[in-house]
N, C-alpha and C positions, 0 to 999 in steps of 0.2 A: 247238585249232589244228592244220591239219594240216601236218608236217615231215616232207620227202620228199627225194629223192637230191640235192638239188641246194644244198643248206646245208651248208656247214662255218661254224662263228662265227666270224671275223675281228674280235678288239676291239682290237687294233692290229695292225701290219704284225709287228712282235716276237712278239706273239699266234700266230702261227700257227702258227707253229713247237711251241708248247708245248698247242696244242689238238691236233697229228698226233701227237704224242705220248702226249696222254691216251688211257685205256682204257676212262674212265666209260662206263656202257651209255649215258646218255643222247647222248655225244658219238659212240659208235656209231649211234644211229639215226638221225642227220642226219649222218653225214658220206658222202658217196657213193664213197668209195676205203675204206672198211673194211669188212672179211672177214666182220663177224657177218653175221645172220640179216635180211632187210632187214624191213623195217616193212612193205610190204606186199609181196605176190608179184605178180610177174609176170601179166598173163592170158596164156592159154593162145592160140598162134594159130588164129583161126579158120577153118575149112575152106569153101573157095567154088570155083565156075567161073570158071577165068584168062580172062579175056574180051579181054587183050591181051599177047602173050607178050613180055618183059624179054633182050634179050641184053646182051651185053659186050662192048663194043670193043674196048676194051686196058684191058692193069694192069700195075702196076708197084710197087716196095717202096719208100719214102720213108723209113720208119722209124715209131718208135713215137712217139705222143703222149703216152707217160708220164701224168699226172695233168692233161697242160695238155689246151687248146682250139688246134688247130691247125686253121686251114679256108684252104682252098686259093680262092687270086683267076686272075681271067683277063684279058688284055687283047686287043686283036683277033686276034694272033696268037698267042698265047701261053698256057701255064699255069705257076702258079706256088706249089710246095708247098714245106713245110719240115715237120720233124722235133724230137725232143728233146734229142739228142744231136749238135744241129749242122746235119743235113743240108739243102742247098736244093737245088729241082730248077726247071729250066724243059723244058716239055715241049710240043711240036706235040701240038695237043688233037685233031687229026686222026686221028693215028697212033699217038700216046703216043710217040713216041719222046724221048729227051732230047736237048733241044739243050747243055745243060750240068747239070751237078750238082759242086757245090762241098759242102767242109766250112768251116763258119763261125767254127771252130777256139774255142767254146765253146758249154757247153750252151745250148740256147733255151727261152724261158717264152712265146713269141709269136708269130705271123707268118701269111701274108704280107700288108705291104701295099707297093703298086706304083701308077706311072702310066706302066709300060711303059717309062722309062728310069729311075727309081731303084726299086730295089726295099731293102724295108728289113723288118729280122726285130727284136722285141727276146730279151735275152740275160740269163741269170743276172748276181745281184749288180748292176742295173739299167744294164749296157751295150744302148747302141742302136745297130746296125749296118749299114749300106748297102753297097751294090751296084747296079752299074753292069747293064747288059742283057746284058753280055757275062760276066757274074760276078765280076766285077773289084771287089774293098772300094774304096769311092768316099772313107767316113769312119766315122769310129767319135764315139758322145759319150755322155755318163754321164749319166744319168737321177738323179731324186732318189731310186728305190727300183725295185723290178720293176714290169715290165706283164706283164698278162694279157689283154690286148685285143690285137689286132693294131694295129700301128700303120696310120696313113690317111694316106695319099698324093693330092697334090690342089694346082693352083693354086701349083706351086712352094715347096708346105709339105709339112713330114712332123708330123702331131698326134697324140698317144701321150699317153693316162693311164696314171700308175702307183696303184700298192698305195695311196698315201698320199694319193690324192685331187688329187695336181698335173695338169694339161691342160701340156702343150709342146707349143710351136709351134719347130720347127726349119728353118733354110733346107735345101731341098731336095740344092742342087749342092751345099754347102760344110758341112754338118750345125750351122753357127752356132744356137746355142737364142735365137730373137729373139720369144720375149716366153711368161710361165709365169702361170697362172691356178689359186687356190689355192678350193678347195674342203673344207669342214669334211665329215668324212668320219663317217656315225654310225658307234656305239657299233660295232654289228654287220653286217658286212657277208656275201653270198654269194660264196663262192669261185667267181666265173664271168666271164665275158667282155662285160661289158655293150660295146657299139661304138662305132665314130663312123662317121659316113656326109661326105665333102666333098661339099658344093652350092655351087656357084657359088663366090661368093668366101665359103663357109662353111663348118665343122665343123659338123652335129649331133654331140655327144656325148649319150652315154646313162652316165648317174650313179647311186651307190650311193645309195639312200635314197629312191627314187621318182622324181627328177629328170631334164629331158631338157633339154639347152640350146645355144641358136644361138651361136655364137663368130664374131666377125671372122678370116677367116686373116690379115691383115693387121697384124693389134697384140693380139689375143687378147680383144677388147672383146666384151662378153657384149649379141648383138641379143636377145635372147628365153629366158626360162626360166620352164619347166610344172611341171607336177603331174602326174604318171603315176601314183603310185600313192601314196596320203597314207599314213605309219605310223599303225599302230593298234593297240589293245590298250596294259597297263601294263607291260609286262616289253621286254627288249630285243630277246627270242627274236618276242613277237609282233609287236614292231613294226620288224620286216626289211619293206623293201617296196622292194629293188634294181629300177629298170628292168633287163632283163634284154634279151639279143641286141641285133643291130644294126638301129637305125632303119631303118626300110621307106621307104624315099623311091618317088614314081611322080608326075613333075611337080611341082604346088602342094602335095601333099599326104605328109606324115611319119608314122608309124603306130609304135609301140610299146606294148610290155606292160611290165606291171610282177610281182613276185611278191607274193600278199597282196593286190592293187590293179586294175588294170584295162589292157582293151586300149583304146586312144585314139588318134584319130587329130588331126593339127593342120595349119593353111594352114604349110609351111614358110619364109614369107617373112615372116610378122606373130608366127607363136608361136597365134596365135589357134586354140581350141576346135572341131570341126569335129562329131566325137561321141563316145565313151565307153560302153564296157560293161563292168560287174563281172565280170570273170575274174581268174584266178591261175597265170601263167607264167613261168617260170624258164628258157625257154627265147628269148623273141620271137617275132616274127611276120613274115611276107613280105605282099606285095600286088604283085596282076597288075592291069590292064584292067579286071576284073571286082568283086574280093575282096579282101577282105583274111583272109590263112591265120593261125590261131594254136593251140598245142596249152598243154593246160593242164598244170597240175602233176600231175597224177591222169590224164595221160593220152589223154582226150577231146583230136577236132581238132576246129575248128569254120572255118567261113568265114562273114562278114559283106559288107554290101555294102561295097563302098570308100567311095564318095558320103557314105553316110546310117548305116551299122550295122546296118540290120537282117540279124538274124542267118536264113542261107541253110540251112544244116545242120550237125549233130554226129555225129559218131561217136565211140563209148565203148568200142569193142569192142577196146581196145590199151592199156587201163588198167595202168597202170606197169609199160609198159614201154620207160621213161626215153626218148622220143621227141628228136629231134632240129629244129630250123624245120621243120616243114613248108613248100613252096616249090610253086609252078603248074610244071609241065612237061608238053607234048603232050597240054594237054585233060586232064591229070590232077591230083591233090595228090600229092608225093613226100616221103614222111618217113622216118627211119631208126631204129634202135632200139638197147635193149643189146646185142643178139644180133646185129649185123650185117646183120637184114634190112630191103631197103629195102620201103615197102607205096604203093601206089599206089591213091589211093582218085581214086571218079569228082569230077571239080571240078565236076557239077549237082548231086549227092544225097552225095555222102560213099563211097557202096557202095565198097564191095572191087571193085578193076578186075585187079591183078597183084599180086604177090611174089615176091622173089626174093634169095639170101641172097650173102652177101659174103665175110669169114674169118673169122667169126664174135664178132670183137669190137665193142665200144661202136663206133656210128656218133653221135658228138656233134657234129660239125662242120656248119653246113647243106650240104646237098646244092648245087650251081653248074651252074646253067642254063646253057650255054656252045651256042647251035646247037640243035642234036636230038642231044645230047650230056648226059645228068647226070651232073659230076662229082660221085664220094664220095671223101671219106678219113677212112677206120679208125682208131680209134686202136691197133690193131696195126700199121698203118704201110700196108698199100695204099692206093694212088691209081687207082682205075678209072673206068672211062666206062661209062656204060650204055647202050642204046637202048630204045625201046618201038615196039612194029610196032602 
């Protein structure tokens, strides 16, 4: 079995604590924040012809992502990042400038999610906290444990899974929790950000154990739940098979990955089966028009059709080096790495098109198509925009 940067064991929410603290090699090779020797190295970046040159628009310091998943949302005018240490920012994605930046007046494990007038982060010790456009605390309400997902804004709901496997559905204006959805959470779970995507009057949520499932926002009643990735294997270690990232929505159609399991796509209105291919991502996947983008655990991007699945091209030449969603922007694939660099490979063949490097820390957040604009942020803490000519 192969176990890569993207596993810590979680066998309960209490668990975790006492797994960061173990020193076992074996708990070294799968946790992706410890100092040893990793399991496998890095490749080496490859040297090519920039065939279309990367500038930078604006940047700016938000703060550090600590150990979390921080990925910055946009709304037509707007940008919207946060920090581990509290920080939220709203920024003209124009110019970068901020239109406000607040301290959340407690550390954050989450954020952001928005629908351009609540904007809401979650917080240590499982407070969930909102804000107003103007940065103003709208309400605060306590969760059953922490999220590590950003919360989802949508349809006058705020819907937040935490640690324990709870779905809440909160009123938007007034942060009331009007109605909780309990989910058996396995043994072992990945310390990561699996999503939720709002459609219409719906939550996809993306679940630990291979699962993806439609929710009413309305009363939290369950339209639809799949099979992203079935566990396998006899041990608990082999049978991790978290859907991973945030469901790819594009119309009728919802796309995810699982780790251990597969990328798949489904009609988002029915739940129903569309196609399925054996991969192993720890990450998720995007889809544009054309594709559907996914990098695997080891590395490789690949693109499939959207439609049908048939698989369009792979590149391997970036083999662990902890890749981030790769995403469509400007006729290109944009994905991010440990080191800070973002690679843009061509979206017909895969080829090497540009690179170009950031502050050199983990880029885990997906990159944010906003314009002729990609947003990144660091987990050192810049928020940049890039261009491609």
């Amino acid at each position: 079995m192969r176990l890569t940067r993207a596993i810590i064991a979680v066998l309960t929410v209490g668990l975790t604590l006492l797994l960061s603290g173990c020193s076992f090699s074996w708990i070294d090779s799968i946790n992706p924040f410890s100092r040893g020797t990793p399991r496998n190295l890095p490749a080496d970046l490859v040297e090519f012809e920039q065939i279309r040159s990367v500038t930078e628009s604006w940047s700016l310091n938000v703060g550090s992502s600590d150990n979390f998943i921080f990925t910055p949302v946009a709304t037509y005018d707007s940008i919207y990042a946060a920090s581990a240490k509290g920080t939220i920012v709203r920024v003209d994605p124009q110019t970068g400038s901020e239109v406000w930046r607040i301290d959340a007046g407690i550390p954050l494990t989450a954020g952001v999610g928005t629908d351009g007038h609540t904007i809401v982060v979650a917080g240590k010790n499982g407070v969930l906290l909102a804000f107003d456009s103007d940065g103003k605390e709208k309400w605060k309400a306590q969760m059953s444990s922490e999220a590590l997902s950003a919360p989802a804004v949508g349809g006058d709901m705020v819907v937040v899974r935490t640690l324990d496997n709870h779905i809440s559905g909160f009123e938007a204006d007034s942060g009331e929790r009007k109605w909780m959805v309990t989910r058996r959470a396995p043994p072992l779970m990945l310390r990561s950000a699996p999503g939720i995507a709002i459609v219409g009057p719906t939550a996809i949520v993306a679940l630990p154990g291979g699962r993806m499932i439609s929710l009413m926002l309305a009363n939290g009643g369950t339209n639809w739940d799949v099979v992203v990735g079935d566990p396998r294997g006899t041990t608990d270690l082999e049978r991790i098979a978290d859907t991973s990232g945030m469901p790819a929505v594009l119309g009728r159609l919802v796309c995810a990955a699982s780790f251990q399991g597969r990328v798949a796509c489904y009609d988002v209105v029915s739940g129903g089966g569309v196609w399925a291919k054996e991969l192993s991502s720890d990450v998720g996947v995007s889809v544009d028009d054309d594709f559907v983008y996914a990098a695997d655990e080891a590395g490789a991007v690949y693109a499939f059709v959207n439609l049908r699945g048939q698989s369009v091209w792979r590149n391997e030449r970036l083999a662990y080096r902890a890749l981030s969603t790769p995403v469509s922007f400007e006729r290109t694939v944009a994905v991010g790495d440990l080191q800070g660099y973002v690679h843009f490979l061509s979206k017909e063949d895969g080829g090497f098109i540009s690179r170009t490097a950031t502050d050199g820390s983990a880029i885990k957040a997906t990159p944010l198509v906003v314009g002729e604009k990609l947003i990144i942020q660091t987990t050192g803490g810049r928020l940049l925009a890039l261009m491609i000519n």
